[in-house]
N, CA, C and O atoms as a DFTB+ gen file, in Angstrom:
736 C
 N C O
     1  1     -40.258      27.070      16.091
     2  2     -38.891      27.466      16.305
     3  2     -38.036      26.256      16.688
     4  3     -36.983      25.828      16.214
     5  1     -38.868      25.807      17.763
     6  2     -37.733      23.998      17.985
     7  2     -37.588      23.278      16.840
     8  3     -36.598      22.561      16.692
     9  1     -38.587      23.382      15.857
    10  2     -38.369      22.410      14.641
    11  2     -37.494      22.477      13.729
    12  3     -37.108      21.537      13.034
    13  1     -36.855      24.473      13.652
    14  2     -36.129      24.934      12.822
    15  2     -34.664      24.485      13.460
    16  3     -33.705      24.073      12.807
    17  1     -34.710      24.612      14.471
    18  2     -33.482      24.562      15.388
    19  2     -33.203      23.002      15.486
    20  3     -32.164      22.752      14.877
    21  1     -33.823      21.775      16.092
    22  2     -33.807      20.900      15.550
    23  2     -33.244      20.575      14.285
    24  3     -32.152      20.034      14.106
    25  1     -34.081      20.949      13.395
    26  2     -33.508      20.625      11.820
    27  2     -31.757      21.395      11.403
    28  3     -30.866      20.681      10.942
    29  1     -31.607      22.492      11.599
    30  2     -30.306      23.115      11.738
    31  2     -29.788      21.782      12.415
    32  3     -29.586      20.853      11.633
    33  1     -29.608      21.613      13.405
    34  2     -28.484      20.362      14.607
    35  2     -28.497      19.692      13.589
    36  3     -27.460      19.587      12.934
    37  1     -29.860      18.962      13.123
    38  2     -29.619      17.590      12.321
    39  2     -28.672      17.461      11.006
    40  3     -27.917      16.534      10.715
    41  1     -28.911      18.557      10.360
    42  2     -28.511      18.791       8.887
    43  2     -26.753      19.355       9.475
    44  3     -25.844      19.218       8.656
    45  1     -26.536      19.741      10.375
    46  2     -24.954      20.136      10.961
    47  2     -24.642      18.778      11.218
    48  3     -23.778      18.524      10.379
    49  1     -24.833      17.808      11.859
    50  2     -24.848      16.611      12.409
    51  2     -24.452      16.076      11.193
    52  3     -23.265      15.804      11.014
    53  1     -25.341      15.877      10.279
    54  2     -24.927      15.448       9.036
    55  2     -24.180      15.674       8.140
    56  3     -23.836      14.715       7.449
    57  1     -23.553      17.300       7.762
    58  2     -22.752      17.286       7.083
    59  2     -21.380      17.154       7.740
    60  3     -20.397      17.057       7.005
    61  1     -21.246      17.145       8.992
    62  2     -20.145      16.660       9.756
    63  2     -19.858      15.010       9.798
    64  3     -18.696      14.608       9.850
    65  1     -20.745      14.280       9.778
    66  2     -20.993      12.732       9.425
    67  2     -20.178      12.483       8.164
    68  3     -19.161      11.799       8.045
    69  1     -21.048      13.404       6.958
    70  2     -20.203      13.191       5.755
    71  2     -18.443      13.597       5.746
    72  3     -17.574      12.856       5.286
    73  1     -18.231      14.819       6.314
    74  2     -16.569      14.686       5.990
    75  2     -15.836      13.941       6.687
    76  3     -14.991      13.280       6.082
    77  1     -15.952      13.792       8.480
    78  2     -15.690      12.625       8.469
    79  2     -15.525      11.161       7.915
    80  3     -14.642      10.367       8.239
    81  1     -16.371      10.993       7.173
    82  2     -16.509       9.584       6.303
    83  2     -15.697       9.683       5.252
    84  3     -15.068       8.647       5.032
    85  1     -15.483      10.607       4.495
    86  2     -14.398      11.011       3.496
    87  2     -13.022      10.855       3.708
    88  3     -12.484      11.313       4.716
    89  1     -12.273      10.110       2.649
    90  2     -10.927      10.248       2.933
    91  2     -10.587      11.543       3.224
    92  3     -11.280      12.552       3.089
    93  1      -9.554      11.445       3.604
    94  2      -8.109      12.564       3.647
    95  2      -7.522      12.833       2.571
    96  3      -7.279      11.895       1.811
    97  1      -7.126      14.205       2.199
    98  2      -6.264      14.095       0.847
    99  2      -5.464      15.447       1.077
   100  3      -5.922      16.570       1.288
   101  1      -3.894      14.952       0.958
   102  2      -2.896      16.264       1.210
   103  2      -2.077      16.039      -0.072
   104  3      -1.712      14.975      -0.573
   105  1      -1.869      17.369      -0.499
   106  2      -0.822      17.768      -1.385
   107  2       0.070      18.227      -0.960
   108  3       0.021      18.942       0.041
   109  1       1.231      17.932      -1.644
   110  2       2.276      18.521      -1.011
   111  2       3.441      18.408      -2.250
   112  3       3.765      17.403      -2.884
   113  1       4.095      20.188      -2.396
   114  2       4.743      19.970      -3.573
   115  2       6.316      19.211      -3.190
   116  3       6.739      19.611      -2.105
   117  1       7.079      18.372      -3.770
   118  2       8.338      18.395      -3.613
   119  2       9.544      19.056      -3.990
   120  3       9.629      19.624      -5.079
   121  1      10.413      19.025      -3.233
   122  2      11.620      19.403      -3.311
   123  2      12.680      18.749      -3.277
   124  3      12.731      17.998      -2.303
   125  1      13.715      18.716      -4.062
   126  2      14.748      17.486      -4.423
   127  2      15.940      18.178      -3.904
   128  3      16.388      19.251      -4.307
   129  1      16.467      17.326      -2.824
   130  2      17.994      17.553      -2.051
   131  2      19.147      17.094      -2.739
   132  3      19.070      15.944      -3.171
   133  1      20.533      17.920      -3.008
   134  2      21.051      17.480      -4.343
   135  2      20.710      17.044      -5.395
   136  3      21.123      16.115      -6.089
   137  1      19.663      17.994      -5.531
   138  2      18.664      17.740      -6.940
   139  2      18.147      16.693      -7.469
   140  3      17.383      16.851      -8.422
   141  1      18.430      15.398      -6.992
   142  2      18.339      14.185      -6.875
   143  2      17.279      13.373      -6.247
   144  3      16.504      12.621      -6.839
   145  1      17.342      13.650      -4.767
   146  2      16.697      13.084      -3.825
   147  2      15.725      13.398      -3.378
   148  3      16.043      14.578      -3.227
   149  1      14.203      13.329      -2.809
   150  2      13.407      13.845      -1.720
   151  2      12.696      13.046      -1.030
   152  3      12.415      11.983      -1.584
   153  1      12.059      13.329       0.690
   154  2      11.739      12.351       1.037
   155  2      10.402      12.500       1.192
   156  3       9.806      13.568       1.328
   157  1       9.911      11.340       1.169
   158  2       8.295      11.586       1.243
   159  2       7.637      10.409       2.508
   160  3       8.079       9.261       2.543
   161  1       6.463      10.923       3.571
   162  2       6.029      10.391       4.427
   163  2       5.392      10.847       5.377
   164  3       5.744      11.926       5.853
   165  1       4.245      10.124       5.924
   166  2       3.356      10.512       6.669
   167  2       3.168      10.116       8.107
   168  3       3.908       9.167       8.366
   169  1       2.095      10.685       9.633
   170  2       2.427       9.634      10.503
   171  2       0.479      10.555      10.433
   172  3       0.079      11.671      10.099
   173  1      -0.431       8.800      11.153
   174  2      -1.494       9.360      11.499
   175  2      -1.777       8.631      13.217
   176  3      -1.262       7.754      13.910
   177  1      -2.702       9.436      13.306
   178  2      -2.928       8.908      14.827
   179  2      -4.075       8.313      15.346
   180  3      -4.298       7.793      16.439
   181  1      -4.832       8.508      14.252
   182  2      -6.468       8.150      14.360
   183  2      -6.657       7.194      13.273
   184  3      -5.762       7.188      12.427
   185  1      -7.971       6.101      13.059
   186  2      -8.400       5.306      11.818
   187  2      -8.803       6.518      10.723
   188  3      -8.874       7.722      10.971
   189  1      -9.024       5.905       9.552
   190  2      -9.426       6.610       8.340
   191  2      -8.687       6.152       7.336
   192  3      -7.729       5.386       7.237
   193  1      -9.573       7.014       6.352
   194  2      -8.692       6.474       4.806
   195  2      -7.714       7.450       4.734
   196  3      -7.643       8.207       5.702
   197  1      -6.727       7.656       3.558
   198  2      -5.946       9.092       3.247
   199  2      -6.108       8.709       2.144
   200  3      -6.599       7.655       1.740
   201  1      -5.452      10.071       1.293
   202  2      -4.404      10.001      -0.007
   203  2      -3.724      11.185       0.094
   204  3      -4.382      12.219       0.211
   205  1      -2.270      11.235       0.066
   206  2      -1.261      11.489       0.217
   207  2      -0.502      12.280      -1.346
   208  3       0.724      12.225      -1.442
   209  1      -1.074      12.767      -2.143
   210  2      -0.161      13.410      -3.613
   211  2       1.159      14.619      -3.016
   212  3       1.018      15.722      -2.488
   213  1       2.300      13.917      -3.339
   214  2       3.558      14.744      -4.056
   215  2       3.690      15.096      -5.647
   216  3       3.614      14.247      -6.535
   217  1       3.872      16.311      -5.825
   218  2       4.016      16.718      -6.931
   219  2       5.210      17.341      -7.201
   220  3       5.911      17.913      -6.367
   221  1       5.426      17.228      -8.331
   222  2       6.856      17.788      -8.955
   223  2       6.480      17.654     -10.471
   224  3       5.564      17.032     -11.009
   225  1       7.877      18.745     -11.193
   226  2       7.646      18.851     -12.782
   227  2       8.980      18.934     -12.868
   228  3       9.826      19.563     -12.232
   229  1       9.028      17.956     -14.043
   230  2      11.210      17.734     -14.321
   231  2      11.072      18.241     -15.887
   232  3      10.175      17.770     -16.587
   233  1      12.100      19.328     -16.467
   234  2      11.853      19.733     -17.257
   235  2      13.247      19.288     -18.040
   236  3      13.373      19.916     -19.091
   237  1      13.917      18.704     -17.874
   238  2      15.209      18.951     -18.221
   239  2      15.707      17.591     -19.303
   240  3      16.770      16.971     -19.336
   241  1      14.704      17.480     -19.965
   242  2      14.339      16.181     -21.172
   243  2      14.473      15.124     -20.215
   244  3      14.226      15.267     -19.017
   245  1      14.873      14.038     -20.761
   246  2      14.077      12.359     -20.447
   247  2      15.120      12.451     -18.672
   248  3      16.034      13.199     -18.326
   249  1      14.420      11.339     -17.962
   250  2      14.629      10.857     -16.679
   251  2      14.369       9.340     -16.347
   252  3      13.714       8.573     -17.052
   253  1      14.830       9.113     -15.466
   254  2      14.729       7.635     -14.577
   255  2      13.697       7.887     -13.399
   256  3      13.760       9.064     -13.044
   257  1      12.794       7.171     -12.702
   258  2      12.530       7.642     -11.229
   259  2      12.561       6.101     -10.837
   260  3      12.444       5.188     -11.655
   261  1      12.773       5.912      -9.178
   262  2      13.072       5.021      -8.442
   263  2      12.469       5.919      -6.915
   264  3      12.971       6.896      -6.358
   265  1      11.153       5.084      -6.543
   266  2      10.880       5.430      -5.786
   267  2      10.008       4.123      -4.363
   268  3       9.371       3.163      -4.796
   269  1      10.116       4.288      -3.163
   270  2       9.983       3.320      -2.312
   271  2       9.232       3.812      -1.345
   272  3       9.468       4.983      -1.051
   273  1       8.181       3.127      -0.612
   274  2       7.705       3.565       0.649
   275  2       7.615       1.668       1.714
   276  3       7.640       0.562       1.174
   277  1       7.525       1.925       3.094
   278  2       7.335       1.104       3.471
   279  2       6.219       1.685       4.572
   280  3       6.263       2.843       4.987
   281  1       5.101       0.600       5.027
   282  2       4.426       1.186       6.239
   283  2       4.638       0.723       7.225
   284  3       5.628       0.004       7.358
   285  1       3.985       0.916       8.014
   286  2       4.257       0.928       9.863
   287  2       3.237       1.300      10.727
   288  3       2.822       2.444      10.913
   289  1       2.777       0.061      11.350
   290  2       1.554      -0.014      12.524
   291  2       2.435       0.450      13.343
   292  3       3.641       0.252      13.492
   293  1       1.360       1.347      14.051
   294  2       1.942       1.362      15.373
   295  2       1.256       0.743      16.595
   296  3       0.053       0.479      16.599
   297  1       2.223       0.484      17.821
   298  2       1.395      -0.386      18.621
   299  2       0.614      -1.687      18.018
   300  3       0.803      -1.909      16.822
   301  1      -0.153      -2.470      18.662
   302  2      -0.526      -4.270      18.307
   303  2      -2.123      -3.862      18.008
   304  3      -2.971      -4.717      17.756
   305  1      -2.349      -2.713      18.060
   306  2      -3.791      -2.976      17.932
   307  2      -4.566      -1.888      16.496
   308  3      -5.759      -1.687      16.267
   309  1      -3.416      -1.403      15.804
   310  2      -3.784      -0.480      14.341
   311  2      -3.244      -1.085      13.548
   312  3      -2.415      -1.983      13.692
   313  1      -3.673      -0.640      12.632
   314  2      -2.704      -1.465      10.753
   315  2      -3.026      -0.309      10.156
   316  3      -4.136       0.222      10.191
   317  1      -2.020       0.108       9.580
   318  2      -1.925       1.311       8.305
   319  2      -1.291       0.498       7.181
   320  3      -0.097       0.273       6.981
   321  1      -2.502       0.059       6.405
   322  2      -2.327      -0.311       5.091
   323  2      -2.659       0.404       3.847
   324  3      -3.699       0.999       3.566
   325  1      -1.427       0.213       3.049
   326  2      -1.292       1.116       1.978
   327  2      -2.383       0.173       0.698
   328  3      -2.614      -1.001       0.410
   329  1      -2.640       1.011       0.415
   330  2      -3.592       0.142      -0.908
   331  2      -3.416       0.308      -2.185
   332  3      -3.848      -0.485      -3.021
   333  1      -2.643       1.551      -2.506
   334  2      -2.070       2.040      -3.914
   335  2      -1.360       3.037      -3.725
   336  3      -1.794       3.905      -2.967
   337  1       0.382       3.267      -4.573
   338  2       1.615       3.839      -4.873
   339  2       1.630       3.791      -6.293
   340  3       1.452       2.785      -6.980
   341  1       1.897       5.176      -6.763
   342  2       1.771       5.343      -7.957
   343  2       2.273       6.325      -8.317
   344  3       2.452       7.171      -7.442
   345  1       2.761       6.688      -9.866
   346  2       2.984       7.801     -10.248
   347  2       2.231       8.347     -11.709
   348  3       1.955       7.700     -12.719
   349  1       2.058       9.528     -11.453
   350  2       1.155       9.557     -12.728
   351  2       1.529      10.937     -13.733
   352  3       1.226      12.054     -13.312
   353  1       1.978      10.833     -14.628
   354  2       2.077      11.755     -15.756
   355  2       1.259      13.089     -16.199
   356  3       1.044      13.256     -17.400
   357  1       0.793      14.052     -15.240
   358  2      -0.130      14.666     -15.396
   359  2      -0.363      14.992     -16.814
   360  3      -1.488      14.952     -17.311
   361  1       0.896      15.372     -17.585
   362  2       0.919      16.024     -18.980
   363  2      -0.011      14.826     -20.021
   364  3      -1.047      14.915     -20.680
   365  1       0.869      13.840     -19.781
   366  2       0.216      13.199     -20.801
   367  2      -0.949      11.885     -20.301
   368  3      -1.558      11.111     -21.040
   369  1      -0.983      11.990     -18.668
   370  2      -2.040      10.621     -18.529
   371  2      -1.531       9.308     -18.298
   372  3      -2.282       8.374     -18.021
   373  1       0.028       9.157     -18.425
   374  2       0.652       7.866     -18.446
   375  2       0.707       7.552     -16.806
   376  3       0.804       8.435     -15.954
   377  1       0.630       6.196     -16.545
   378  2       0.160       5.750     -14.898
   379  2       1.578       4.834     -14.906
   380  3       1.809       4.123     -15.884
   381  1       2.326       4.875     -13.997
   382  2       3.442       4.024     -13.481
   383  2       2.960       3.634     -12.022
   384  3       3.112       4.445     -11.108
   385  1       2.236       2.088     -11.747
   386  2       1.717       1.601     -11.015
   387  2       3.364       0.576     -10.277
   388  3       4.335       0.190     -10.928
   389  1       3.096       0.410      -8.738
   390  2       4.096       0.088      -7.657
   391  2       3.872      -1.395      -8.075
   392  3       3.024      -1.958      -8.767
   393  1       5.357      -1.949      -7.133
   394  2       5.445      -3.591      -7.240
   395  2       5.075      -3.847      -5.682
   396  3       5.404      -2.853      -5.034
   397  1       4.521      -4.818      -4.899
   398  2       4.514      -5.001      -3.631
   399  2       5.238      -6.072      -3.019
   400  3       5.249      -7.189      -3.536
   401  1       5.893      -5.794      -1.869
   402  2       5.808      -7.249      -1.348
   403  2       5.559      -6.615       0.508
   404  3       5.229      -5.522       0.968
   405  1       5.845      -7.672       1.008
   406  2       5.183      -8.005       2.824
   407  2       6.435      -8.707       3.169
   408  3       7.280      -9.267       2.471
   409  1       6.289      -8.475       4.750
   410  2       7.471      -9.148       5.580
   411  2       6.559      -9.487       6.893
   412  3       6.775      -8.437       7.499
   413  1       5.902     -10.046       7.543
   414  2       4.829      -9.371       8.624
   415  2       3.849      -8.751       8.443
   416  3       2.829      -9.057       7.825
   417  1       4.237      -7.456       9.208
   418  2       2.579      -6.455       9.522
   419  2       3.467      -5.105       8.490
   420  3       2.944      -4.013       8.264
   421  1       4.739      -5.477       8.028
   422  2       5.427      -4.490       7.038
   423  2       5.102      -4.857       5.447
   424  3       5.243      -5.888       4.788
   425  1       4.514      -3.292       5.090
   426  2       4.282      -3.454       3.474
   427  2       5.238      -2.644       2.370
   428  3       4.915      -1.492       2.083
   429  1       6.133      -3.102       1.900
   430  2       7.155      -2.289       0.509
   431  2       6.185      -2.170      -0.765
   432  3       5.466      -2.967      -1.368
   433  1       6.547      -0.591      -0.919
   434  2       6.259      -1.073      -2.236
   435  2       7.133       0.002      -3.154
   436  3       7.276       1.131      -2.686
   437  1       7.712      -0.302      -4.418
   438  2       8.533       0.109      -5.127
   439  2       7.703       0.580      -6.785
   440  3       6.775      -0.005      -7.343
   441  1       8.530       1.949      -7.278
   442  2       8.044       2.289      -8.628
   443  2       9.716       2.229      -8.976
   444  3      10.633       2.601      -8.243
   445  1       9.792       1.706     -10.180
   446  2      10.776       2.172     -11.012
   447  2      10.628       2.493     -12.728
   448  3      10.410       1.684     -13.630
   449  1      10.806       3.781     -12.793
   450  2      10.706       3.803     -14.321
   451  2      11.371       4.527     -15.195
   452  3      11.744       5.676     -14.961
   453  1      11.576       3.897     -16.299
   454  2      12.878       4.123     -17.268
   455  2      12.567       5.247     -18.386
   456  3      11.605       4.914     -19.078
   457  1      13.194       6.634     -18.786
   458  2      13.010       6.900     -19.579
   459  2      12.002       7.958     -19.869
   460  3      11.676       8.254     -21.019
   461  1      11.319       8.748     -18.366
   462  2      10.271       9.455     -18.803
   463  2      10.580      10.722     -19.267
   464  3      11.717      11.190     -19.217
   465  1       9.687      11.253     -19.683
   466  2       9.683      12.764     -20.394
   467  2       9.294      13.931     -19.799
   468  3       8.523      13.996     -18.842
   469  1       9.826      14.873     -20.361
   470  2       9.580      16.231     -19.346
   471  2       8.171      16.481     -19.017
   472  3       7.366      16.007     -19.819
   473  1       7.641      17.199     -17.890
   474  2       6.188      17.023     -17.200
   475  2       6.239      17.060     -16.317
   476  3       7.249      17.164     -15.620
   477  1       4.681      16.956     -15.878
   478  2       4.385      17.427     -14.568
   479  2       4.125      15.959     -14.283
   480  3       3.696      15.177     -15.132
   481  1       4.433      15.623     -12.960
   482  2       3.735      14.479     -12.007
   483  2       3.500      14.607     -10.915
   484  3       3.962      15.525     -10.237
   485  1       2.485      13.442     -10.357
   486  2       2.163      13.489      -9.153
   487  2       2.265      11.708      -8.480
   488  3       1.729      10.695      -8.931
   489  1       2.995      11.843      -7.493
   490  2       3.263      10.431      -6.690
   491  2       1.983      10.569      -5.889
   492  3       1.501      11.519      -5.273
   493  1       1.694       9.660      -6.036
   494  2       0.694       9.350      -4.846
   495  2       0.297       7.909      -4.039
   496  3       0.248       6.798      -4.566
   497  1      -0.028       8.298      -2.329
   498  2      -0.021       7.369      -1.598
   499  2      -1.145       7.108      -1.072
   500  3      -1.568       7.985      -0.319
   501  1      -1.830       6.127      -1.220
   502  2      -3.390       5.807      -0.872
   503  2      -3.523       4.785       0.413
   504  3      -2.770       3.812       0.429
   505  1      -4.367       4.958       1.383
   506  2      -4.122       3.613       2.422
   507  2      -5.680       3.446       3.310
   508  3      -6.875       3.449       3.016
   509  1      -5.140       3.357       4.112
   510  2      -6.297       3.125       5.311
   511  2      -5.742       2.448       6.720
   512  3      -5.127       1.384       6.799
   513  1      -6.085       3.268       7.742
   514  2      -5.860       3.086       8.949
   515  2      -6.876       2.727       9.944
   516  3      -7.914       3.367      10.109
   517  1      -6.599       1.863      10.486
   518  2      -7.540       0.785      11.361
   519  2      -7.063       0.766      12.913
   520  3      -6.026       0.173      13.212
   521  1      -7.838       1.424      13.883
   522  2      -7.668       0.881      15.254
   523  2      -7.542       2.363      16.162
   524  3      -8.222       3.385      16.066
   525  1      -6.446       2.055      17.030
   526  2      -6.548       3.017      17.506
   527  2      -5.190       3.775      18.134
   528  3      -5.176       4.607      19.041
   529  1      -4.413       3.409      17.621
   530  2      -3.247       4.024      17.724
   531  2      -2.531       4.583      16.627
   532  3      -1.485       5.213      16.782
   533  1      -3.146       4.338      15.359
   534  2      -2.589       5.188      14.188
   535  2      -1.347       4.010      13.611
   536  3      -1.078       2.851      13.929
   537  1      -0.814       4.938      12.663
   538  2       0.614       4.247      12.157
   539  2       1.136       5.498      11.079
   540  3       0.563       6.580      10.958
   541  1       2.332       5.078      10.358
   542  2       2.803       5.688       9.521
   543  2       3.437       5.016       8.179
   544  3       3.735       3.833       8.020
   545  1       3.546       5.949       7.382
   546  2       4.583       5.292       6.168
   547  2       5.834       6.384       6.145
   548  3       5.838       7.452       6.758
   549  1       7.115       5.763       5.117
   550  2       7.581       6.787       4.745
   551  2       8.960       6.058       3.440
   552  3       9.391       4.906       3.483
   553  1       9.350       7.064       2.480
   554  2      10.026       6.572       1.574
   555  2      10.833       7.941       1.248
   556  3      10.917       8.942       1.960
   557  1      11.519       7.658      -0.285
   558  2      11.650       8.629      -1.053
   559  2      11.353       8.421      -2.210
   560  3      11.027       7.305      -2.616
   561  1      11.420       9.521      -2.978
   562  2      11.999       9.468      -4.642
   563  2      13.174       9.930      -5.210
   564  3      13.713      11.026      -5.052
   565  1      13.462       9.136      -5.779
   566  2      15.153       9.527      -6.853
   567  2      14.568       9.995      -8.500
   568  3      13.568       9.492      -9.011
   569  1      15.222      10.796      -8.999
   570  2      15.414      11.576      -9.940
   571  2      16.863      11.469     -10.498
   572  3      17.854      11.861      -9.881
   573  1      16.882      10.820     -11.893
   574  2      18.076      11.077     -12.363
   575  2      17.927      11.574     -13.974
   576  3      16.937      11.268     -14.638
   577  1      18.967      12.325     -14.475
   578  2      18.812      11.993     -16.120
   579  2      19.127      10.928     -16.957
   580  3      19.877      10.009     -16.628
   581  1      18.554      11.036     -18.068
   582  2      19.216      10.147     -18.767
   583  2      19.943      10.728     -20.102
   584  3      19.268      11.179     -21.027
   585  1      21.063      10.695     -20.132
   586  2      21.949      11.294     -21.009
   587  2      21.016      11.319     -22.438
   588  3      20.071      10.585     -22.728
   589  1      21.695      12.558     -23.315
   590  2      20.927      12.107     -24.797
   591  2      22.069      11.526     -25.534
   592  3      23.215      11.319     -25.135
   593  1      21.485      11.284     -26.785
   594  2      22.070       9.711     -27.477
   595  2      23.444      10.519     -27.925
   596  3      24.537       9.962     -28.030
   597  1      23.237      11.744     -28.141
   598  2      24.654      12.096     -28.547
   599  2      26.057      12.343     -27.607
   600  3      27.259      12.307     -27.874
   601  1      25.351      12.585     -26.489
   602  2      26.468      12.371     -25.632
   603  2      27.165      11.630     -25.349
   604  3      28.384      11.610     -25.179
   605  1      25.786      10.409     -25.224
   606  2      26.503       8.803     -24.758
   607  2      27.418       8.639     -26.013
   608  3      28.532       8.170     -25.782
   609  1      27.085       8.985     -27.433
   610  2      28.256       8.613     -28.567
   611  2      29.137       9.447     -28.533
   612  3      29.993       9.149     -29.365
   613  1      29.467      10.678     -27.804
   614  2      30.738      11.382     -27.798
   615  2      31.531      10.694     -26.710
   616  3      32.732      10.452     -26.830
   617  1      30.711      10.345     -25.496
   618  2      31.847       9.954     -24.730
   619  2      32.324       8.542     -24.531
   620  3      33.159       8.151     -23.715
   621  1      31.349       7.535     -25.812
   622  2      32.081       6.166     -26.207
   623  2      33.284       6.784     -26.953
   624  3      34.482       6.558     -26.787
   625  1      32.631       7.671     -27.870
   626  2      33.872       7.707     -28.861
   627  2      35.219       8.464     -28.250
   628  3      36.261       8.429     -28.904
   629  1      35.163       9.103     -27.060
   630  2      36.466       9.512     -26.347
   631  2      36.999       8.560     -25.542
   632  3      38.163       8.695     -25.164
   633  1      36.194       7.384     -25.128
   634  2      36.640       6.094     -24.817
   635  2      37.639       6.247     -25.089
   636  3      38.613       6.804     -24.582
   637  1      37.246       5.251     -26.757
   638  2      38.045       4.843     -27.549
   639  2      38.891       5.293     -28.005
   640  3      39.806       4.470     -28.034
   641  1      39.314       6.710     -28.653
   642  2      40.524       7.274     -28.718
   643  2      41.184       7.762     -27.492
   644  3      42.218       8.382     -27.737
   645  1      40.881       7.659     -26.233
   646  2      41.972       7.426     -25.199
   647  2      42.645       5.932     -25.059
   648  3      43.851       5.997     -24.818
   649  1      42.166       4.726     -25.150
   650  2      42.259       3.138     -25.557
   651  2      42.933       3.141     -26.795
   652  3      43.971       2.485     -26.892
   653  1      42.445       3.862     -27.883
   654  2      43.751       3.739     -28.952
   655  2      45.125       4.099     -28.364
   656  3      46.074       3.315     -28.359
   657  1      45.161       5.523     -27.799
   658  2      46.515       6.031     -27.884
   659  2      47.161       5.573     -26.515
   660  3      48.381       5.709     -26.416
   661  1      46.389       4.992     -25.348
   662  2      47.522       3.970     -24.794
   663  2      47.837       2.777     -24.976
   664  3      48.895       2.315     -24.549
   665  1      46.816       1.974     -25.753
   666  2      47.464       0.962     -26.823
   667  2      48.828       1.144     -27.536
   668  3      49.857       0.522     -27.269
   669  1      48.643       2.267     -28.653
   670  2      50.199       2.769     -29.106
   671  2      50.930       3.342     -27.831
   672  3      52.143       3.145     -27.906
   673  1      50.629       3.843     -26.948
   674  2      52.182       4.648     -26.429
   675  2      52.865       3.193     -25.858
   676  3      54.066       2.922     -25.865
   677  1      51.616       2.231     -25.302
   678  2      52.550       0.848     -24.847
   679  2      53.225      -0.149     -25.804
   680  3      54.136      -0.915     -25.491
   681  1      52.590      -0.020     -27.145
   682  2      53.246      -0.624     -28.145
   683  2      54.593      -0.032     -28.545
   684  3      55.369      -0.801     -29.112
   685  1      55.118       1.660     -28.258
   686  2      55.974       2.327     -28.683
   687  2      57.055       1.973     -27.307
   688  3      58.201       1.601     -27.560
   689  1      56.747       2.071     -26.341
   690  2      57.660       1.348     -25.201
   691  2      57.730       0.325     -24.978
   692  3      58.457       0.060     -24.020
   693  1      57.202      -0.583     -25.531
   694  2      57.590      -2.346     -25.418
   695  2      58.825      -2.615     -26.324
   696  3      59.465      -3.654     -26.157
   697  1      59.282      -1.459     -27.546
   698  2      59.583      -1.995     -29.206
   699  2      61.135      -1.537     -28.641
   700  3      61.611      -0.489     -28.203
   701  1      61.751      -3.183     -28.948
   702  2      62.966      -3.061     -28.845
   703  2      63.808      -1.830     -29.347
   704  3      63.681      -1.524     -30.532
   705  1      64.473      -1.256     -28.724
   706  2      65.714      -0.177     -29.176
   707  2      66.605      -1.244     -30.314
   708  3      66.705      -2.450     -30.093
   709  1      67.007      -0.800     -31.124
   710  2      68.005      -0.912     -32.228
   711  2      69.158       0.253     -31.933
   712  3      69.336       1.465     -32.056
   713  1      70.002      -1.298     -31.321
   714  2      71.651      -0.590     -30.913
   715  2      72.186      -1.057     -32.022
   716  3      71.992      -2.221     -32.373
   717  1      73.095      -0.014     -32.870
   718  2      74.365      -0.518     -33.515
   719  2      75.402      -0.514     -32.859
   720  3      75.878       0.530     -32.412
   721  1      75.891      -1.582     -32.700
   722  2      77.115      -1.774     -31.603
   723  2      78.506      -2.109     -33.050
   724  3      79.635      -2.398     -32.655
   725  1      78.328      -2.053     -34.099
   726  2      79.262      -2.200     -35.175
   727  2      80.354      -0.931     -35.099
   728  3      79.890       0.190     -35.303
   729  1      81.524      -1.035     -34.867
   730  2      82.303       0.652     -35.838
   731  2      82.180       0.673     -36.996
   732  3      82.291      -0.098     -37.949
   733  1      81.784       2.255     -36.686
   734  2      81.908       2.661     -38.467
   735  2      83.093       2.697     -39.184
   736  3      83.082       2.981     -40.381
């Protein structure tokens, strides 16, 4: 009976060992404020790895995204370093990988991309936290459209016929009056 009981502790012991050792991984769907905007960010308090997925699906033909996070140790004795920012195309598989740079113990990192197509995606934030006071990140994402080609040529071409016709109305008020000052 001690051996069974024993073995139970050990094998509990152990599969508690294992999830501990496992990253973290939260989903979380987004929501865009003036349809535009949302913010995305985390705070932890303990060491470990994470990953962090926001998801969203833009249906409304082609888009821009512009998106930023920066991190943040907290206290002198943790580092929450990010290790990969990304966005990924669920529909079709396409990966829009971040640019980095550093200032200090501060890490940026930026996605920008031109032109995508309707779909599902998922942003995601990958890191690791060291010590013992935790840290955090936090950013957003922007969402914009990108006009289709016929629009952009309707509203060059209304430009231009507003630019024609105050061209002429100023050419028609610059043009000397013709007084006959002769009697008939």
């Amino acid at each position: 009976m001690h051996k069974i009981l024993a073995g139970a502790v050990l094998a509990a012991s152990l599969a508690f060992t294992g999830v501990a050792a496992q990253a973290a991984t939260t989903t979380t769907a987004l929501t865009f404020n003036n349809s535009t905007t949302s913010n995305i960010g985390n705070t932890f308090t303990s060491a470990g790895s994470f990953t962090d997925n926001y998801t969203f699906s833009y249906t409304a033909g082609t888009f821009d995204v512009s998106s930023a996070v920066i991190s943040i140790s907290l206290g002198t004795t943790s580092v929450l370093g990010v290790s990969s920012f990304s966005l990924t195309n669920t529909t079709t598989g396409a990966v829009y990988n971040s640019t980095s740079s550093s200032a200090g113990s501060l890490q940026y990192y930026t996605i920008t991309a031109s032109s995508l197509t309707s779909g599902s995606y998922v942003l995601s934030v990958k890191g690791n936290v060291t010590g013992t006071s935790g840290g955090s990140y936090g950013g957003n994402i922007s969402v914009s459209a990108v006009p289709e080609a016929s629009t952009t040529a309707m509203m060059l071409g209304g430009l231009a016929l507003v630019g024609f016709v105050a061209t002429r109305r100023r050419r028609s008020t610059t043009a000397p009056m013709n007084l006959n000052l002769m009697p008939a």
